[in-house]
N, C-alpha and C positions, 0 to 999 in steps of 0.2 A: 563456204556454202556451195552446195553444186548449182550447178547453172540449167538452163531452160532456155528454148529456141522459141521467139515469138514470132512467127515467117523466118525472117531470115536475122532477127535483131535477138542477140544472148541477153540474157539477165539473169541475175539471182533467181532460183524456184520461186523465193516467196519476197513479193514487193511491200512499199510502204506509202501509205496513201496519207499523205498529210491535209485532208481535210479538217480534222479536227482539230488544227490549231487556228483554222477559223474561228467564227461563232457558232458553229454545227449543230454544239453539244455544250451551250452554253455559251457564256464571257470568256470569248479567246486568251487565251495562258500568255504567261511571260515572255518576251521575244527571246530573249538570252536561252531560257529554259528546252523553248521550243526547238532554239538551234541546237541546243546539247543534245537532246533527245535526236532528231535527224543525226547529226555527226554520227550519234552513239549508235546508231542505227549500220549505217556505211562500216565504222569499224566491226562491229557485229559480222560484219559477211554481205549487208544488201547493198545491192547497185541497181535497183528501177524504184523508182521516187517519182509518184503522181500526184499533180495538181491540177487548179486548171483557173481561167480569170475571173470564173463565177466565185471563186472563194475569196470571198471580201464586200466586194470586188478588187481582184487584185491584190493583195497584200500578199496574201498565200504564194504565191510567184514569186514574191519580191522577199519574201523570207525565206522561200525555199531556193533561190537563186544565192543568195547571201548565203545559206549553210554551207552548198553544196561547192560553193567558189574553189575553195583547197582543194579538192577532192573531183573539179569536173570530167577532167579527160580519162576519168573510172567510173562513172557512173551513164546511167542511163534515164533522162528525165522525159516525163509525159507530160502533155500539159494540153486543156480542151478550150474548144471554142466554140459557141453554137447560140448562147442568149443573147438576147436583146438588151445591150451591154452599151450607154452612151460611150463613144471613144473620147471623148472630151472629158467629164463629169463622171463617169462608175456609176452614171442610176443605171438600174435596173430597171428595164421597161418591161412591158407584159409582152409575151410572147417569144418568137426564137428567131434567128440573126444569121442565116449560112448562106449570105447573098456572097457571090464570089469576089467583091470589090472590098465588102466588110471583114473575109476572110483573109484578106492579104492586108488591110491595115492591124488590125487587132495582130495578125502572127510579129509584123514587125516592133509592137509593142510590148509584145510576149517575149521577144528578142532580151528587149530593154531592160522590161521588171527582172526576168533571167538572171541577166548581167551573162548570157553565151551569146555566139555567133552563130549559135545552131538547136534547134528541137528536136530531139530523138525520133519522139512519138506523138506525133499531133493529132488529137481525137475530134473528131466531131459532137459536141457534148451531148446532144439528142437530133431526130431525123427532123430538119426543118420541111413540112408538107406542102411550102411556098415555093421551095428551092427544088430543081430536080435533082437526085444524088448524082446524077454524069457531073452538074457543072461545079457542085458540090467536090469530088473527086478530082475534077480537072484543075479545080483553083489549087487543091493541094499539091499536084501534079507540078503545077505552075513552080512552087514554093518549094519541091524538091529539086527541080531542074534547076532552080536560081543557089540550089545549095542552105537556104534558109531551114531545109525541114530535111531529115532523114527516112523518115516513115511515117505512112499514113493508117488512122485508125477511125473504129465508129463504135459508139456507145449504143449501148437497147437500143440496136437496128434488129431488123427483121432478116429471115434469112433471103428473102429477093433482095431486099436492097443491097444486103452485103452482095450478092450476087454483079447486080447493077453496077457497083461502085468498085467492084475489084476488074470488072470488065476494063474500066478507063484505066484507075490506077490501082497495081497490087494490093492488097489492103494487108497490111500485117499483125494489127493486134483488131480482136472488139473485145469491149470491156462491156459485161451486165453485172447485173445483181446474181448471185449464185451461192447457194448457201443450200447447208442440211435443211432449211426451211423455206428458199426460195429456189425452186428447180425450172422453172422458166426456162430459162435456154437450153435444155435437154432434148424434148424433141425436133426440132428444126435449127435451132439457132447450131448448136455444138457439131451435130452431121455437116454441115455447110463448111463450115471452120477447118474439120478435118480432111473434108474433100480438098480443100482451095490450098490448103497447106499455110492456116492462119490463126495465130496464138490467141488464145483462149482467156480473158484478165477477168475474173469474177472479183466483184467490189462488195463491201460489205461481207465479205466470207466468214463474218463471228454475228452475223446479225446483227448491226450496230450495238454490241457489246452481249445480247443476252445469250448469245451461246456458249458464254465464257463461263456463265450461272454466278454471275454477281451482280444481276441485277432480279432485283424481288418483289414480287407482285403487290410490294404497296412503294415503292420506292417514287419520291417524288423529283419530276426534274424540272429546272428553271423555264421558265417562260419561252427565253430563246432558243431553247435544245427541240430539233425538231422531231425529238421523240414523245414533246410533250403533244403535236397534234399527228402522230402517227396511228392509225387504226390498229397494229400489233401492238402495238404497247399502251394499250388503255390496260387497267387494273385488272381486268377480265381477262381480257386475251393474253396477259404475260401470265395469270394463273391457269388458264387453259392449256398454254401452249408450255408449262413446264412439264411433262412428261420429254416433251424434245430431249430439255436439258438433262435429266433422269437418264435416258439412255446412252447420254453423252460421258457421265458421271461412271457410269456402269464399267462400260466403255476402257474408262480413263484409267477404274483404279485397277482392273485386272491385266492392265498395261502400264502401269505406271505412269500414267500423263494424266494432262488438268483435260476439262472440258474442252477448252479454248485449242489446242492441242491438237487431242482427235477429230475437232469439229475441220482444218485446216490437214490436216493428215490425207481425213478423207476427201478431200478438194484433189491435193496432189496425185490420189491415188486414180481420181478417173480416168483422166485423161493427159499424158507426159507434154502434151502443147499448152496445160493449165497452169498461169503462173498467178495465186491468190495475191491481193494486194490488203494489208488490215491497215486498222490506225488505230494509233492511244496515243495518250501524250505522254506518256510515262515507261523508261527507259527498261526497268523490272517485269514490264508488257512485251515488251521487243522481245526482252532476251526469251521469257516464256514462249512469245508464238514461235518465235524463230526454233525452238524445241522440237517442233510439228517435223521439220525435214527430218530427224531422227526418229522419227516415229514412222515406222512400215508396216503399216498394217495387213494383218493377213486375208487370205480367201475366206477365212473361217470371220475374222473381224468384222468384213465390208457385208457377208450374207446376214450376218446377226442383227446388224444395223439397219441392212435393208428390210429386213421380219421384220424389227420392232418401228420403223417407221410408217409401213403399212398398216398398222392399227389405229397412228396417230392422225389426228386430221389439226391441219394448222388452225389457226381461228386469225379473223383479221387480214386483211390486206396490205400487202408488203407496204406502201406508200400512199399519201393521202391521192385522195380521185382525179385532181387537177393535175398532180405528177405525174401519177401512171397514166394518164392518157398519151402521152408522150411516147410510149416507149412501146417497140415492136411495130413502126413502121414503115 
């Protein structure tokens, strides 16, 4: 697989975001299975595999540390910290956690679950409005100077803060939401990125699976999948917003590719500092999106797309209301 420059850290074009061997998207899958699938993944061509301690809390780390063991001086792992995360206990407190004393215990425990002596790409998991992004930055600072962290990242920041925070310490990756149906960081976030000379990581790049078009407007999903209280995915809005999919379809078969495919193609095509990261649990998903790098879509391809997206109007809000407040500050 060809590679991609995030600041100054290579990786695979297209990453692997092991959130859903959480409970994400349901009763988290088999560990055994879980690990095959990651391994199968690395063999595949990827080297950047992201997590981060809110997934579990913790296990996520500690299964993605355990895959990744054989294979770590090849790959490149991310892994975030930002909630209100007991370091004793794994509760979950309300609110967000980037006090710079918190910041330096949790990474040496990130260390741990790991099973490395070192984190690639340590994200800030959202912008704490407690914390100012300098000391925020400086703790990380702290943590690359001590050799514990290799680069520093931030999640749906806004493009000052990014600003703010690469003033103290470089900042190399930010990772948002970015997708054919979530373009959010298009006008400010992405200009920012490109000026500072800063990789570009859009998360959810298949729209938590329905830009793959296998998921159908009565399709019911468990209790714990947090698609069952997301505002895009009420029964309404997945049949509203299937025209997306339709032009993805279109798309796909006059090129020979799935939905899922062109939907990650056109990721790649924006912008060369954009490295897509997806997730499934299912190894026949890997191999499909990983498809996407073979797919070079044309001038003619990427205008047709942008026509028929301008007709469409999304319906629904990427993420429930107490989420998204979070994000772009």
């Amino acid at each position: 697989m060809k590679t991609r420059m995030l600041g100054d850290l290579r990786a695979s074009e297209l990453g692997f975001g092991t959130m859903s061997f959480a409970s994400t998207y349901g009763p988290a899958p088999d560990k055994a299975e879980a690990i095959k699938v990651i391994r199968g993944a690395h063999d595949l061509g990827v080297t950047l595999f992201d997590t981060a301690e809110a997934y579990g809390p913790w296990t996520n780390e500690e299964l993605v540390g355990e895959a990744l063991t054989p294979v770590r001086d090849q790959v490149v792992i991310a892994t975030k910290f930002g909630w209100n995360i007991d370091p004793q206990t794994g509760e979950r407190r309300p609110g967000l956690n980037s006090r710079p004393d918190h910041i330096i215990q949790v990474a040496d425990a990130m260390l741990r679950r790991l099973g490395t002596d070192h984190i690639d790409l340590l994200y800030q998991h959202r912008v704490d409005p407690e914390v100012p992004i300098e000391d925020v930055a400086g703790a990380v600072k702290g943590l690359i100077e001590a050799g514990k962290v290799r680069c520093f990242g931030l999640s749906e920041a806004a493009a000052s803060t990014i600003r703010r925070a690469h003033a103290v310490q470089p900042v190399t990756a930010v990772q948002s939401e970015y997708s054919l149906w979530t373009r959010d960081p298009e006008p400010e976030v992405l200009p920012v990125c490109e000026e500072l000379g800063i990789g570009f990581v859009p998360w959810s790049p298949l729209g938590a699976g329905y830009l793959t078009g296998k998921v159908s407007a009565d399709q019911a999903f468990d209790a714990s999948d947090f698609r069952s209280h997301s505002p895009r995915f009420t029964p309404q809005a997945r049949a509203a917003n299937q025209k997306l999919v339709e032009v993805l379809e279109v798309v796909g078969a006059f090129r020979g590719a799935t939905p899922a495919q062109v939907a990650l193609a056109w990721l790649l095509a924006r912008k060369p500092f954009i490295v897509p990261i997806f997730g499934t649990r299912r190894l026949d998903r890997v191999r499909e999106n990983l498809g996407a790098a073979a797919l070079d879509l044309t001038a003619g391809d990427l205008d047709a797309i942008e026509a028929q997206l301008a007709t469409i109007e999304i319906v629904g809000d990427r993420l429930p209301a107490a989420i998204l407040q979070l994000s772009y500050r």
